[in-house]
C-alpha positions, 0 to 999 in steps of 0.5 A: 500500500503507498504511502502519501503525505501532505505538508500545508499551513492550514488542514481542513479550511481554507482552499488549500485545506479543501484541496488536501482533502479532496486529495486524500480521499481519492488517494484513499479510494485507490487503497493508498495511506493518507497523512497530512501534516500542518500547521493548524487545523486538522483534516476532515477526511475519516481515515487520513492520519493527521500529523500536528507541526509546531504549537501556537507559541512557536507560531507567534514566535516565528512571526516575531522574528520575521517582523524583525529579521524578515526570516521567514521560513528560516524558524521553528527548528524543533517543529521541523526536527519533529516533522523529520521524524514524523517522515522517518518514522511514516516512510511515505513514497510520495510527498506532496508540499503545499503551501511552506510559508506561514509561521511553521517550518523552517523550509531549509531543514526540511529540503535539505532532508528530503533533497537526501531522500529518494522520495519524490517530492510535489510542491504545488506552488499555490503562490511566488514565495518560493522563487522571491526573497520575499513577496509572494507575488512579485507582479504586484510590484512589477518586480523582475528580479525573481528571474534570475534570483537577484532579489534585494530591496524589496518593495514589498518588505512590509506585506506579508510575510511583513517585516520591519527590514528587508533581507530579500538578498539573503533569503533568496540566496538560500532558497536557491541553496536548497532547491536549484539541485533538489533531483527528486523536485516536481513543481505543479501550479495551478495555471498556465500563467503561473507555470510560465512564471516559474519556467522565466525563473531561476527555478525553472529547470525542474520539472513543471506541470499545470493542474488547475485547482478544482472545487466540489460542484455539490457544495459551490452550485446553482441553489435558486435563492432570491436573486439580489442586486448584489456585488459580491467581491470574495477573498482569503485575505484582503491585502493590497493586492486584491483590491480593497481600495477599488471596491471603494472606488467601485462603490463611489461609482455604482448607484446605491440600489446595487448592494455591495458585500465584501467576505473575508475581511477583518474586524478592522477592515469592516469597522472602516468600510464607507456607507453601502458596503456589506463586509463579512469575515470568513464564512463556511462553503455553504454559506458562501455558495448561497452568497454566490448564488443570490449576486448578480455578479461577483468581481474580482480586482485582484492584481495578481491571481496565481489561480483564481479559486473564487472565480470558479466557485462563483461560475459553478453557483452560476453567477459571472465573473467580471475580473481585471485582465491579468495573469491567471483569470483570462485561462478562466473567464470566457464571453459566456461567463463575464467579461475581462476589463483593462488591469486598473480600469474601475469605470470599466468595471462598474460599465460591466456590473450595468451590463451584465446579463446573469440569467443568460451566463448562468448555465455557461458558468456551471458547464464551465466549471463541471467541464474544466475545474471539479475537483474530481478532474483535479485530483485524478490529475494528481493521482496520474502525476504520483504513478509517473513519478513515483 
């Protein structure tokens, strides 16, 4: 019986806890073993065997010394260390990375062992934090320098992972270190966009595929609620990539019978919304789906998508996607299920929102997604990529 085990920030919430579930059970139903190790949360797949990495103190530590030293990735040492026995002890022959950052391992300890193995590793890379010194999206900036591995003041110091100094040049280094002669490395990304990013980098010798993220077409569909005059923007965290200030502009812009509503924000983000803005905190898939469901339209102003998981939850609840034309959202939004507008143009986006004809997308949108991204065709892309390589 194989053995696969699965290293992510988060278990069992959030789109990559749902996509590490969503892989351990059709791993399981082809009579494979399923660990899947984190930082927090815990699976919620019976039958898979969590692995619990590091404690909240360490946690919270890790974050300070990032702040300070802009060290990410380079603590928890012990969590790690045990990490490493968890792996040794498990004997896996597959492992599969996920996301490396987020105040829970120290990447150098761990790729080093496994670099020494001769199990096959599979890193999807969900954003840019593996081949920058810093940022996890160097498009937001229009920063080049990840290409050859020449980071240094890096203008996005203080966004996540924030730190109070900037230490790009040294980080980088490292992870150049570490990963340019890892043998046994499979890269995966979620686009085409992102796959050619990866390929422009110094990174871009291993061996890289494109498996588009996928989500489960039961939960995220069509569920007929009262339709509302609603503008509905999702994020994971609404940092200055994804758009607040535009949602604010967009406001100004639209007139007050269309409902604007906002999810996942924080308490300190909904205390300052304007007037005619709805903001909501993190909410669970099903209440999502009827949020999705009930708007005329969701809008993504995101300036840089490595993916775009809300745009494909929106489509399958058959609701358009009006998005800015950039990076990943173009492989998605076809003319059938929205409409792409110049990177930036906020008018154009309202002008999109008053032309919008839901009732005609809407069976398009859910065709779309069923066809190209259900979870089953995402995981039984990965399951292909373990027999080959494993």
């Amino acid at each position: 019986m194989k053995k696969l085990l699965q290293i992510n920030t988060v278990a069992g919430k959030g789109s990559i806890g749902y996509i590490t579930d969503e892989i351990a059970r059709t791993f399981m139903r082809n009579s494979g073993e399923v660990y899947i190790a984190a930082g927090q949360g815990r699976s919620l797949v019976d039958g898979v065997q969590f692995v619990k990495i590091g404690n909240r103190i360490d946690e919270y530590a890790h974050a300070l010394f990032t702040r300070l030293n802009d060290s990410h990735g380079l603590h928890s040492d012990r969590a790690t260390s045990n990490l490493i026995e968890e792996i040794i002890r498990i004997q896996p022959q597959i492992i599969h990375v996920h996301n490396v950052h987020g105040y829970y391992l120290n990447f150098p300890m761990l790729f080093s062992f496994l670099k020494k193995t001769e199990i096959p590793v599979v890193m999807t890379m969900h954003d840019s934090w593996m081949i920058t010194g810093h940022c996890t999206s160097p498009i937001y900036s229009e920063c080049q320098l990840y290409r050859d591995a020449s980071c240094h003041d890096c203008p996005q110091h203080g966004s996540y992972p924030k730190s109070y100094i900037d230490r790009s040049k040294r980080n980088i280094t490292i992870k150049k270190e570490i990963l340019s002669d890892f043998k046994n490395l499979f890269i995966v990304t979620g686009s085409e966009w992102m796959s050619e990013l990866v390929h422009e980098s110094w990174l871009g010798s291993h061996p890289i595929f494109t498996i588009p993220n996928g989500i489960n077409t039961d939960v995220f569909r069509p569920l007929h609620d009262v339709q509302r005059k609603r503008v509905l923007g999702v994020a994971n965290v609404w940092h200055g990539g994804k758009g607040l200030d535009d949602f604010l502009r967009l406001r100004e812009l639209l007139p007050y019978d269309y409902e604007m509503m906002l999810v996942g924000l924080g308490k300190r983000q909904i205390s300052m919304l304007p007037h005619g803005i709805t903001g909501l905190g993190h909410i669970d898939h099903a209440q999502l789906a009827l949020l999705y469901d009930s708007a005329l339209v969701t809008v993504n102003m995101s300036r840089s998508e490595s993916f775009g998981m809300t745009i494909i939850e929106s489509m399958a609840c058959g609701t358009p996607v009006i998005s800015f034309d950039n990076t990943s959202p173009h492989e998605i939004i076809t003319p059938s299920c929205g409409r792409l507008v110049p990177n930036g143009d906020v008018k154009a986006v309202a002008d999109a929102v008053d032309e919008i004809d839901k009732a005609k997308m809407t069976g398009n949108c859910r065709k779309e997604v069923i066809d190209k991204y259900s979870s089953s065709i995402m995981t039984e892309n990965y399951m292909k990529l373990y027999n080959n390589i494993s």
